[in-house]
C-alpha positions in Angstrom: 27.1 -46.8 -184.8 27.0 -48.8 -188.1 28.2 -46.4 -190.8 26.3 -45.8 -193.8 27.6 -47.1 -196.9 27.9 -44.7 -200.0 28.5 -44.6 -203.9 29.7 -41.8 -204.9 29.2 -41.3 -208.6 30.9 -38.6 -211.2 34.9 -39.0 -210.1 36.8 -37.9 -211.9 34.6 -34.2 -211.5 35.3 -32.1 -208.8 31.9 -31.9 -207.1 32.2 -35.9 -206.7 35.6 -35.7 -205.8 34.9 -33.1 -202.5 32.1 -35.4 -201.8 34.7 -38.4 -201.5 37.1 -35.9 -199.5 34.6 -35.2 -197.0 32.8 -38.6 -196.7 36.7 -40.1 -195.7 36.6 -38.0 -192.7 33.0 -38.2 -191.5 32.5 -41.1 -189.3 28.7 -41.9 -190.2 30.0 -43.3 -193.7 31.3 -46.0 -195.2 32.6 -45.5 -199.0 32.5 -47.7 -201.6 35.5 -47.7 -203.5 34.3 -47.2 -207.2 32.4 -44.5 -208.7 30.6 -44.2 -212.1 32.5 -42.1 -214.7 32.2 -41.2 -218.5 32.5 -42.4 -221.3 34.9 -39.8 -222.5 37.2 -41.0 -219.5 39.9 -43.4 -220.2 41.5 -43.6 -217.0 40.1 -46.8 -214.7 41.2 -45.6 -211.6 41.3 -42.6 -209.2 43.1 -42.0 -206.3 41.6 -39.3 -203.9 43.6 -38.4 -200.4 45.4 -41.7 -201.1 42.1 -44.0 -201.4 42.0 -45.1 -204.6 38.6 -45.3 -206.5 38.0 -47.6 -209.4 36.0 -45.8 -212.1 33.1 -47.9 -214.0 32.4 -47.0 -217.4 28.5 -46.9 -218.7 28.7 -49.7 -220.5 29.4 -51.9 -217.5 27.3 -50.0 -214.3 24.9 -53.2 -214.7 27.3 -55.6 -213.7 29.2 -53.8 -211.5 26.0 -52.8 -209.5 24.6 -56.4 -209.1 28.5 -57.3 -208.3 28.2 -54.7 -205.8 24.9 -55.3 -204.2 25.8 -58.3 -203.7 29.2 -57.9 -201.8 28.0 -55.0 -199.7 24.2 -55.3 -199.5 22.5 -51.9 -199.0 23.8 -48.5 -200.2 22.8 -45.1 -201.3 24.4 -43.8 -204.8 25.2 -40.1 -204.7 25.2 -38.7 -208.2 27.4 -35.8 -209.4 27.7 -37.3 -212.9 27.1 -34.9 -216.0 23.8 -33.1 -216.5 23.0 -35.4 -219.7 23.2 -38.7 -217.5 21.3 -37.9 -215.1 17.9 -39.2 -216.3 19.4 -42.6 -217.5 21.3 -42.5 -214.2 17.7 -42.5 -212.0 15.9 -45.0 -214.1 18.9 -47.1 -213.6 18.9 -46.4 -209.6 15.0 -46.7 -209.8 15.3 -50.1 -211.1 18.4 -51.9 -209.4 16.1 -50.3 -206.3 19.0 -48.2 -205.2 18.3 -44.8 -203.1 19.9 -41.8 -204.4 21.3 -38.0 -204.2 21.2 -36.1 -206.7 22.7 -33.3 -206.7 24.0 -33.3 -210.7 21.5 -30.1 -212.1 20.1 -30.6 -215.7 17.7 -33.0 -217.2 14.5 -33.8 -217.4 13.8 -32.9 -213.5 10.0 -33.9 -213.8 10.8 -37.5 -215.4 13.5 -37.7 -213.2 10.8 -37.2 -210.2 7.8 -39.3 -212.1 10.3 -42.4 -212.4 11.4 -42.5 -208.3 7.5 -41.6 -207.5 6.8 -44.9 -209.7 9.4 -47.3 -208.0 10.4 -48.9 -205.0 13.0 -46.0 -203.7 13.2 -42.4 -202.2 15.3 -39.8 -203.4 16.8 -36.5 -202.3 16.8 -34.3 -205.6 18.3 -31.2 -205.3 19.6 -28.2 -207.7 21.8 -26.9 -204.8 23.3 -29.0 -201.8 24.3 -25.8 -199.7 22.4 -25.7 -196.8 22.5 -21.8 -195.9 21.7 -21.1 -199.3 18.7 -23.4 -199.7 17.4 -21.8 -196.6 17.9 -18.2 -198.5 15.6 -20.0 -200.9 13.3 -21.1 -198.8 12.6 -17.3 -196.7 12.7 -16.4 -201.0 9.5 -18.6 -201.1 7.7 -17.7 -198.6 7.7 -14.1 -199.9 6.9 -15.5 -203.2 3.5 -17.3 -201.3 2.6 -14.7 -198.5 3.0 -11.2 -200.4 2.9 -11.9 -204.2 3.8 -9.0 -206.3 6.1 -7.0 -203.8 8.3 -6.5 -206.3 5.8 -5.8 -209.4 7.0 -2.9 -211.4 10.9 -3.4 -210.5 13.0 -4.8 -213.0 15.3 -7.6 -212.2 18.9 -8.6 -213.2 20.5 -12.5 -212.4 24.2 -12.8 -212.6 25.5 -15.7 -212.0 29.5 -17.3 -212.3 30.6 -20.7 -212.0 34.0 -22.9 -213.2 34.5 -22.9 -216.9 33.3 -26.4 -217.0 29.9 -26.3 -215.8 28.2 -27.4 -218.5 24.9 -25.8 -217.8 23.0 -23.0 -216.3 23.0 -22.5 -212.2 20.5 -24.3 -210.8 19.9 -22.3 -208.2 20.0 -18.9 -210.4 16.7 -20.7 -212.3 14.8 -21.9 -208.9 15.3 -18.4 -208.1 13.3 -17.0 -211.0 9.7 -18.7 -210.2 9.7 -16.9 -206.5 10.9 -13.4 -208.3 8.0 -14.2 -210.8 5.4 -15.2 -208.2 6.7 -11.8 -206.1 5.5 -9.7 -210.1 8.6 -9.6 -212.1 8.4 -11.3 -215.5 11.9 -12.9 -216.1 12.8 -16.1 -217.8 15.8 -18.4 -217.9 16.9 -17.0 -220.9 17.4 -13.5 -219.3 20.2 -14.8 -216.6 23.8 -13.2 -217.3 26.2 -16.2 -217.2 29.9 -16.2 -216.9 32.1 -18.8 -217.3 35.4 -17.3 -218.7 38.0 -17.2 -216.2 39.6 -14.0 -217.2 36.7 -12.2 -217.1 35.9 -13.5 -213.6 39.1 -12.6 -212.0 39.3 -9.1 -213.3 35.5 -7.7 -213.9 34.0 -10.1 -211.1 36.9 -10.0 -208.5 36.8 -13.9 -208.0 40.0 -14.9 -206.0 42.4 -17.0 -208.5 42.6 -19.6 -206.1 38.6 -20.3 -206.8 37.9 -20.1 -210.5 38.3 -23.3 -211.0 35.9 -23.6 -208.1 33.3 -20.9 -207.1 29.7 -20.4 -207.3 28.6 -16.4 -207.3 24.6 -14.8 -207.6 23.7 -11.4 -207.6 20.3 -10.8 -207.8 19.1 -7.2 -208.5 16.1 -5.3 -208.1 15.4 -2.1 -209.3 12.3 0.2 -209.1 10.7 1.6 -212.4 12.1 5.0 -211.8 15.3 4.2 -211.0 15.5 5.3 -207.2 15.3 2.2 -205.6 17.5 -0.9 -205.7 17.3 -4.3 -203.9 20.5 -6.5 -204.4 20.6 -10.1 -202.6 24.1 -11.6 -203.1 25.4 -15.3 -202.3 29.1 -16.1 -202.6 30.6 -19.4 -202.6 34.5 -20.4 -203.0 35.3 -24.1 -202.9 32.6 -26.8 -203.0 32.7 -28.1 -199.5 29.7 -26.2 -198.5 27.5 -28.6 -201.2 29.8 -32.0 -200.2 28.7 -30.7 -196.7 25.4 -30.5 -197.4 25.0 -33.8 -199.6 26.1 -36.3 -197.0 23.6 -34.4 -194.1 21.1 -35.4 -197.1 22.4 -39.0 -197.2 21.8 -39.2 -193.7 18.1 -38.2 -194.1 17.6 -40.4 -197.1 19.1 -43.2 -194.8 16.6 -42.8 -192.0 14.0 -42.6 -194.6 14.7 -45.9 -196.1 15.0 -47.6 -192.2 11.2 -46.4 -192.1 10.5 -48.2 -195.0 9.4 -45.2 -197.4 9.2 -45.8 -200.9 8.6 -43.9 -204.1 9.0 -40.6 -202.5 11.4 -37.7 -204.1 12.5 -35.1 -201.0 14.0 -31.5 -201.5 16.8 -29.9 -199.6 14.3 -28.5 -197.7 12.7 -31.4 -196.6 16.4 -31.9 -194.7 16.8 -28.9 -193.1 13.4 -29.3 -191.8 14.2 -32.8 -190.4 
């Protein structure tokens, strides 16, 4: 079987680094061996499970990609660079005509989507790679659609904890709030409890030390107007390879997508586990 030949953007970061990690040892890939970075990062190189990556600074990703496209032809770019690339990041994929995943949260998510439904690509776009977890999400909509205002009258309480250096609110925390809206509870993004101080996490939260630099925890509570009823729905995650996981199974779809010739389409997570 030809193996499918992958960017993987954002190394030095740690999401982009599992990604690499697990991409070496899946046999349906092929890695390209340089990566986008920052432009706060002065190192040119990085060397992951002895493969060593060269890093491409912004100011150089045009000539590195035509370089590229034209030494190993086709590819898909998976992005895990920081939230405030990410729009710059899909025009530029957009119009080198390069598929992507995206699994980098932040941005301008609807310009992001209006600029791959105007080009010659598809895209996986996704706030959360995990597979398991986007299925929670999924059973969480169809509540949302078939019994609207279940929980109207409760009130509702979103914790979420991640690594110190996530430079933004969970993703997945703020999906979460349109389906607990549509099901009558008023909540906005603004309302969700976030942690990101590691001594707080190990001792209050109970994270394992071994993960803070490295976890992804949601609590979710419900509670009736009167006080004798609570709900909770709670998702755990230590490490990241259940999201590197995830985002190659989406590269894979994305791939089959782009053998079938479709173009200017964005997919969800969802759209993968349904494939």
């Amino acid at each position: 079987m030809k193996r499918i030949k992958i960017m993987i953007n954002g190394l030095p970061g740690n999401m982009a680094a599992s990604v690499v990690k697990n991409a070496i040892e899946d046999d349906r890939f092929e890695l390209i061996h340089q990566s986008l970075t920052g432009p706060e990062i002065t190192e040119t190189e990085c060397i992951i499970n002895s493969v060593v990556i060269h890093l491409i600074q912004p100011k150089y990703r045009k000539e590195a990609f035509i370089a590229l496209k034209k030494k190993e032809g086709f590819f898909i770019s998976v992005d895990y660079t920081h939230p405030s690339a990410v729009n710059g990041n899909a025009e530029f994929y957009c119009k080198h005509g390069i598929p992507f995943v995206m699994g980098t949260t932040g941005g301008n998510r609807k310009i992001i989507e209006d600029t791959v439904v105007s080009s010659s690509i598809p895209a996986v776009i996704a706030p959360n790679m995990a597979k398991q977890i986007v299925g929670f999400q999924a059973m969480m909509e169809w509540g949302a659609k078939n019994l609207p205002n279940l929980f109207a009258g409760y009130s509702l309480e979103i914790k979420e904890s991640h690594q110190k250096d996530k430079a933004d609110t969970s993703g997945t925390a703020r999906a979460m709030i349109n389906y607990f809206n549509q099901l009558g509870i008023p909540f906005s993004e603004a309302d969700i409890i976030k942690e990101r101080d590691p001594i707080k996490q190990k001792k209050q939260w109970g994270i394992p030390e071994a993960y803070l630099k490295g976890h992804a925890w949601h609590t979710y509570t419900l509670l009736s107007e009167d006080g004798t009823v609570k709900f909770e729905f709670l998702h755990n995650v230590n490490g990241r390879d259940i999201y590197a996981k995830g985002t190659l199974d989406a590269v894979s779809f994305l791939f089959e997508k782009v053998k079938k010739g479709v173009k200017g389409k964005v997919y969800s997570m969802i759209d993968v586990l349904k494939s």
